[in-house]
N, C-alpha and C positions, 0 to 999 in steps of 0.2 A: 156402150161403155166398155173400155179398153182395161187392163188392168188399174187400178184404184191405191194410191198409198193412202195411209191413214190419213195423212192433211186433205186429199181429195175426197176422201168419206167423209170428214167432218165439212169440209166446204159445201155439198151439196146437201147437207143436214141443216144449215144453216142457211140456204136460200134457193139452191138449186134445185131443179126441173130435170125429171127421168123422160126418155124415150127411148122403148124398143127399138131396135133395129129390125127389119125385114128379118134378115137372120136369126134372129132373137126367134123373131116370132114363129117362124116354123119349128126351128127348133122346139118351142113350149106345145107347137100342135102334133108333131111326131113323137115327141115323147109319148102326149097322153093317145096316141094312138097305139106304142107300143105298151102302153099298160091295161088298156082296152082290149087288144089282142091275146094278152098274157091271161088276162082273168077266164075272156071267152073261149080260151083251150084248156081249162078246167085248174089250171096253179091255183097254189094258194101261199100266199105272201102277207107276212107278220102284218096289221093293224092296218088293211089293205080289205082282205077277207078275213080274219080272223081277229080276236080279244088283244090282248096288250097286256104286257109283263109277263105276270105268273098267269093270266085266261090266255098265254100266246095259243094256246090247242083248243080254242075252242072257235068253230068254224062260223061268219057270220054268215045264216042263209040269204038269198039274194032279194028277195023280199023286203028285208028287215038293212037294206046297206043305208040307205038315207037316212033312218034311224039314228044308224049305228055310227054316221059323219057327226051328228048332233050332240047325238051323247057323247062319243070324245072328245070333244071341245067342250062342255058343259062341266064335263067331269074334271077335265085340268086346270077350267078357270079357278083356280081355289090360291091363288096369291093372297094372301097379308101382306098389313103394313101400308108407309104413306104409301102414296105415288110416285114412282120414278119422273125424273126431269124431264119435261116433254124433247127435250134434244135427246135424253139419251133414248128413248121411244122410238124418234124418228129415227134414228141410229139403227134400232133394232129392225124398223118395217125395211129400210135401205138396203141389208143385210139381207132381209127375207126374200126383198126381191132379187138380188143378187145370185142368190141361191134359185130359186124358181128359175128365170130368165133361161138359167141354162138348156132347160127342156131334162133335165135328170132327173126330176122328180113328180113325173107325170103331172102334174097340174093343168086345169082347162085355162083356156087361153082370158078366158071371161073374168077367171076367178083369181089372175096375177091381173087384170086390168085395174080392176077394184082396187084392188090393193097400191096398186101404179097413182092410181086418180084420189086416191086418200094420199098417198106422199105431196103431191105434187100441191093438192089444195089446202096442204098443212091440215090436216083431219087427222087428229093422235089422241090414237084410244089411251085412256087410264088403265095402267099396268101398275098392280103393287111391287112393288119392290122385292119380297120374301118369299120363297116358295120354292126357287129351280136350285137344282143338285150337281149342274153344268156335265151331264153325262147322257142320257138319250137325249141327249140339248139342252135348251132352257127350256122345257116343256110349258109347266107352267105362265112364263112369263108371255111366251109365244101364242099362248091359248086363247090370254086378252087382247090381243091383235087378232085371232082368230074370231075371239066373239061377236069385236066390232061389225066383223066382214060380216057375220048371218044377223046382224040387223040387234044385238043383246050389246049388252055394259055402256058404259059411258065414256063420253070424248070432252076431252079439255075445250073450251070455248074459250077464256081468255084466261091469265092468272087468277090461280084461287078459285077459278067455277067451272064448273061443269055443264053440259045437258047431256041427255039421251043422245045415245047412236044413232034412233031413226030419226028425232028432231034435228040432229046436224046435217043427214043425208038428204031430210027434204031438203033443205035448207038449199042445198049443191046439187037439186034435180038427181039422185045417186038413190041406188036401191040395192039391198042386201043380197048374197050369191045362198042358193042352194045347194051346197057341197055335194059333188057326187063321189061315186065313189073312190075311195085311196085320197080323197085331199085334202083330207082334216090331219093325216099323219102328216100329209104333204106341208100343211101349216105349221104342226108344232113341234119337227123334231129341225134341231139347226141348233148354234150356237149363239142366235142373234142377240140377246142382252151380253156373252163373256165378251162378245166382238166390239159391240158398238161402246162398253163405259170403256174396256180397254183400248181402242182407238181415238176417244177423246180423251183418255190418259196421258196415250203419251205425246199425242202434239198438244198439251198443255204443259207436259212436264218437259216440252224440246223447249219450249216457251220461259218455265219457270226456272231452268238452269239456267239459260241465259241470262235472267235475270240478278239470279242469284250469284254470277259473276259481277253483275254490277255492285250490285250489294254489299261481296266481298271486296272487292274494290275502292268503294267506300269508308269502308271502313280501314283497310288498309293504311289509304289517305289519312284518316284522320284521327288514326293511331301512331303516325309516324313509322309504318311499316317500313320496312329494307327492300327495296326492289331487286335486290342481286338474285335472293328468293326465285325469282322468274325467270331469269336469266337462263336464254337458253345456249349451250355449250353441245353442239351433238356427239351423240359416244356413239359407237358402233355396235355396243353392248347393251344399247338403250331400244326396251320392248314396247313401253307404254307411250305409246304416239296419242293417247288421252288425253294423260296429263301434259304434254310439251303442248297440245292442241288449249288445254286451260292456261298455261303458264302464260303463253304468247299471246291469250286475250285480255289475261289480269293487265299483263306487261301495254299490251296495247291501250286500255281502258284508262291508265295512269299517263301513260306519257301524254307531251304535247310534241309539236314540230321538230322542239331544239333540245326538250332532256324530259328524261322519265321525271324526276322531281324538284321542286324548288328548294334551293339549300335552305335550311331554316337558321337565319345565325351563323352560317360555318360550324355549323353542329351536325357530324354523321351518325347514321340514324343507325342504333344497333342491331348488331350481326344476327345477332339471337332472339326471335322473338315468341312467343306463344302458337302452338301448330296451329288454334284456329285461324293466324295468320298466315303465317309461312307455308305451311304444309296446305294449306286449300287448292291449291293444284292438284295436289293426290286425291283428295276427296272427290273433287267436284270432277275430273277426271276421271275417277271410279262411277260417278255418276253416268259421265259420258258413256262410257263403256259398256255400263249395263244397258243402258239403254239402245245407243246404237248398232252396238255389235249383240247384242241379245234380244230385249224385248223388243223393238220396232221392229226388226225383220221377221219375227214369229208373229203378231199383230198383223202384217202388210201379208203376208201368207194366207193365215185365216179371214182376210176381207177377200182375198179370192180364191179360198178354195170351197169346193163343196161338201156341206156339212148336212145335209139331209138325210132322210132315210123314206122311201127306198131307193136306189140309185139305178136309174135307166139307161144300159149302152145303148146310144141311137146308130153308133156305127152297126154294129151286132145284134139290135133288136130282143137285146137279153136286160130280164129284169132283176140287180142282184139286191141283197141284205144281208145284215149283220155285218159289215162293213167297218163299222164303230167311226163315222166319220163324225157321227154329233158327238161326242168323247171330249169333254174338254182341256185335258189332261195339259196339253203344252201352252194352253193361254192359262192356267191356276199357275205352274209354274214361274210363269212368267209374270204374271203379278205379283207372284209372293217375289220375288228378286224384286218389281218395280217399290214394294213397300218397303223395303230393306234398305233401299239405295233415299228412297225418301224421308224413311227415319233419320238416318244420317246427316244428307241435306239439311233438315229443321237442324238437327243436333248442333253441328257444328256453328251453324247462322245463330244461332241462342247462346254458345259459346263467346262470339264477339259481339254480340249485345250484351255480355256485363261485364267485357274487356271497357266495350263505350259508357257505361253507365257508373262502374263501382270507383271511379276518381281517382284510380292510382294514374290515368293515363297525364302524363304533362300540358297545360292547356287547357286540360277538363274541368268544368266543374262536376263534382258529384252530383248523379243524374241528369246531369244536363241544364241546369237550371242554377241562374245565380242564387237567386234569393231562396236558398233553400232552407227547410225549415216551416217556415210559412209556406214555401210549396214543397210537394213530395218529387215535382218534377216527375221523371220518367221512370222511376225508379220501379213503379206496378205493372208498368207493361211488361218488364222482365219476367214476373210471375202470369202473366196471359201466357207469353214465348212457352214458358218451362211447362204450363201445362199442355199446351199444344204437343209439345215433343213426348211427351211423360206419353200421351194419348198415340201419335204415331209409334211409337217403340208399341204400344197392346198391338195396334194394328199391323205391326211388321210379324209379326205369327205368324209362322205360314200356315194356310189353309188348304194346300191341297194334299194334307197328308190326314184328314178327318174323315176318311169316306165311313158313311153309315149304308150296311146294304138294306135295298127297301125292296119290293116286290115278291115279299116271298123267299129274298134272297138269289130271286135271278137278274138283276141290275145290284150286283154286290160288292164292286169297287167303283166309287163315284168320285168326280175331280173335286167338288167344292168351288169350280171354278167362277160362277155369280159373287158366292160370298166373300172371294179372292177379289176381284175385279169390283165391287163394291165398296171392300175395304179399302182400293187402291184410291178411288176416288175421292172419297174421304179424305184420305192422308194426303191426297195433292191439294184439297182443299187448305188441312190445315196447313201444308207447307208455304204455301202461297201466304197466308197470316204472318207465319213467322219471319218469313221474306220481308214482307211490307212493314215489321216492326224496326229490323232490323235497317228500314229504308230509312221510317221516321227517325230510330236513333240515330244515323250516321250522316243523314243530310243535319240535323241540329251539332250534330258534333265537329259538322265543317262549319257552321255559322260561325265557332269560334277556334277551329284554328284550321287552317288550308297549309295545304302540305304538297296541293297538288297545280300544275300550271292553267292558267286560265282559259284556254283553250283546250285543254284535254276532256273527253269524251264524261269522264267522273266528275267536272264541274258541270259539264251540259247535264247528265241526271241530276245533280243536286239541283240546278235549277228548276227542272220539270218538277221535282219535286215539289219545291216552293210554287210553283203554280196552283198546285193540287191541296198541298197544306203548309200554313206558316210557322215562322218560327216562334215557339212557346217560351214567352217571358212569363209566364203564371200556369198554376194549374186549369187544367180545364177536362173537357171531357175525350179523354184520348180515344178510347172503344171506336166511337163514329171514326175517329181521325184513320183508327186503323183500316178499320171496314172500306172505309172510300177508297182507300189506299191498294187494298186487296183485290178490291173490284173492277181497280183500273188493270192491276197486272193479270187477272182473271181472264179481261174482257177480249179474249183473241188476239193477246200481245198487245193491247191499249199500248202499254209503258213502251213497248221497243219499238213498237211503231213510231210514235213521239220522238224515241233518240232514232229510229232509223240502224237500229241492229236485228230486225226480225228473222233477217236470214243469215246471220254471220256465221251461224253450226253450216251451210251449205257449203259456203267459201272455205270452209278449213276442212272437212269432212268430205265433199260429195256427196256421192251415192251409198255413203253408210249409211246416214240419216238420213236419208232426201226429202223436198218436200214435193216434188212431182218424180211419182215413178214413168 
């Protein structure tokens, strides 16, 4: 495996097959020869030969080391809370192995196979979700993948059920490793849960901006937006290559062959309109930016670097620590900027759903819906949107400024970076909601008035749309309407696959955002 961007991590979490290479593999058996060596010339190396945290001084005798693999991993399995999503699980073993593979962290070649042969035949231990600090790694979270390996905790079997660890492993001829020495640290110190929710972060949320171009675009349409709005004019003086990058796709999204929009009447459509109109290029551009020039490239970083502890030069045959490479310090960072830009996103998309819904628009009826009165029409999903948003803005706190010291107070500034990356996921969830609300108000708000040419890319989604869900002459039960709706844009770009925009950020962008590094 060659360097990895985020879309390639989540690709191979998602169906794809690991194997070493030759080089791989000596690498993982030199390593653990040079940690073999280090122990048998009397060293002694943090949670390796001796206790952990504030017991770092307390030496383990050699007798007692297989023990002493057990009980570390026993002692960190202490998660709370559901279950993380088995893709983000997998995410996390993908990572693990990553990290292993190198041959830096002494591991026996037996005991990364295991774990190789659990990826590949989909075998995903149950990991609670609550527990890691994102600073000597996700210790905790890592430990439940650890447990799997010696044969303890339980593995997901299909949605919703479980069995036993050794019931799954009969199951796949597969039998539990006896950790020997140094590789239960070897297991749990890494950053594998901050890495793998935030790499399906943000190639969901390269996924979800786009969308939310369409969105806006939409709505645009069928508010009678002004296209001059997007019109690009280059200045010399002009920094933000983000927003010209939005302007030029709204612009694109609207036009057909022969004009950006259909005259309505001989009536020109005013100059002035509402930012959540005009101004969406600066947001959704801001979007861009945080994302491509900030988080993705810190995210593609962390999928290939090494974040274990201990750290083995196999050029040098030296074993070092305290390194602070499981630190997770610059991926909390970078989710608290990913929540920030996501609150916004919802924000302003909730802003032109009650441009579409509150009736001042010409054309409209109030909430969408003739016969109002007798129906409430759309007018409740507004308040779904607003609470969703109300809920991203708690979630855009940033959390990597919470460090609680624990051990004694020798692990005494911590990222918070799980809880960051948690939240992140979350709020792309709901963003994604607010998006698909925004789809349903604006595909019904084109039922009655089009604004835009019949071959342009924003009548092809309004029709996908309409395949997926019809247009509401009555009330009915909107919730489902939304959900389905959400789950297509969720489902690995469903939606853009369908219009065939999944990769338009490559063509405008590059290697900012890439989706193969």
């Amino acid at each position: 495996m060659d360097r990895l961007s985020p879309f390639d991590f989540v690709e191979l979490c998602c169906g794809g097959k690991i194997k070493l290479s030759r080089s791989e593999e000596k690498a993982v058996e030199r390593g653990r020869a040079v940690l073999e060596e280090a122990i048998r010339s009397g060293g002694e190396y943090y949670a390796v030969n001796t206790g952990v945290g504030a017991l770092l001084d307390r030496r383990i005798p050699p007798v007692k080391m297989l023990e002493f693999q057990e009980n570390l991993v026993l002692s960190h399995a202490c998660g709370v809370g559901k279950p993380l999503e088995e893709c983000i699980v997998k995410g996390m073993m993908l990572h693990m192995i990553l990290n292993l593979k190198s041959g830096y962290s002494g591991i026996r070649p037996e005991t990364l196979e295991l774990l190789v042969e659990m990826f590949n035949r989909n075998i995903i231990p149950v990991v609670p979700e609550k527990g890691s600090l994102g600073a000597s790694g996700d210790l905790i979270p890592q430990a439940h993948i650890a447990l799997a390996m010696i044969g303890r905790g339980r593995i997901f079997r299909m949605p919703y059920a479980t069995c036993s660890t050794i019931e799954e492993f009969d199951r796949h001829n597969l039998r539990p490793v006896k950790l020997q020495m140094g590789e239960a640290i070897a297991l749990l110190n890494g950053t594998s849960l901050m890495t793998s929710l935030m790499a399906f972060a943000v190639v969901y949320a390269k996924n979800l901006i786009t969308t939310a171009h369409i969105a806006a675009a939409m709505s645009i349409a069928a508010l009678g937006g002004n296209h001059e709005a997007f019109d690009f004019t280059p200045q010399k003086w002009n920094r933000r290559v983000y927003r010209d990058v939005s302007a030029d796709f709204i612009r694109f999204l609207l036009s057909s062959k022969k004009q950006h929009f259909k005259d309505e009447a001989g009536i020109k459509n005013k100059r002035q309109k509402p930012y959540s109109l005009r101004c969406s290029p600066r947001v959704l551009g801001s979007f861009l930016e945080a994302l491509c020039r900030y988080v993705w490239p810190v995210v593609s970083d962390e999928i290939n670097n090494f974040s274990g502890n201990p750290e083995i030069f196999l050029e040098s045959e030296m074993v070092a620590q305290g390194r602070d490479n499981f630190h997770g310090q610059s991926l909390a960072q970078a989710a608290d900027a990913l929540a920030v830009v996501l609150a916004n996103l919802s924000g302003i998309s909730e802003r032109r759903i009650d441009k579409l819904l509150n009736g001042s628009a010409k054309g409209l009826p109030s909430f969408l819906m003739r016969s109002s009165g007798l129906n409430t029409g759309l007018m409740i999903v507004q308040y779904t949107a607003a609470s969703l948003v109300a809920e991203n803005r708690f979630l855009a706190n940033p959390a990597s400024i919470h460090s609680i010291p624990v051990a004694a107070g020798q692990e005494d500034f911590v990222s918070m970076g799980a809880l960051g990356a948690r939240r992140v996921w979350d709020a792309l969830k709901n963003a994604e909601m607010v998006i698909a609300i925004e789809l349903l108000c604006a595909a019904q708000a084109m039922d009655f008035k089009r604004s835009v040419s019949d071959d342009s890319l924003v009548e092809e989604a309004h029709q996908i749309i309409r395949e997926l869900v019809p247009h509401f002459d009555k009330d009915e039960e909107f919730g489902r309407r939304i959900e389905n709706l959400s789950g297509f844009i969720h489902n690995r770009g469903g939606f853009l696959r369908k219009i065939g925009l999944i990769h338009w950020l490559d063509r405008y962008l590059g290697e900012q955002c890439e989706e193969k590094a």
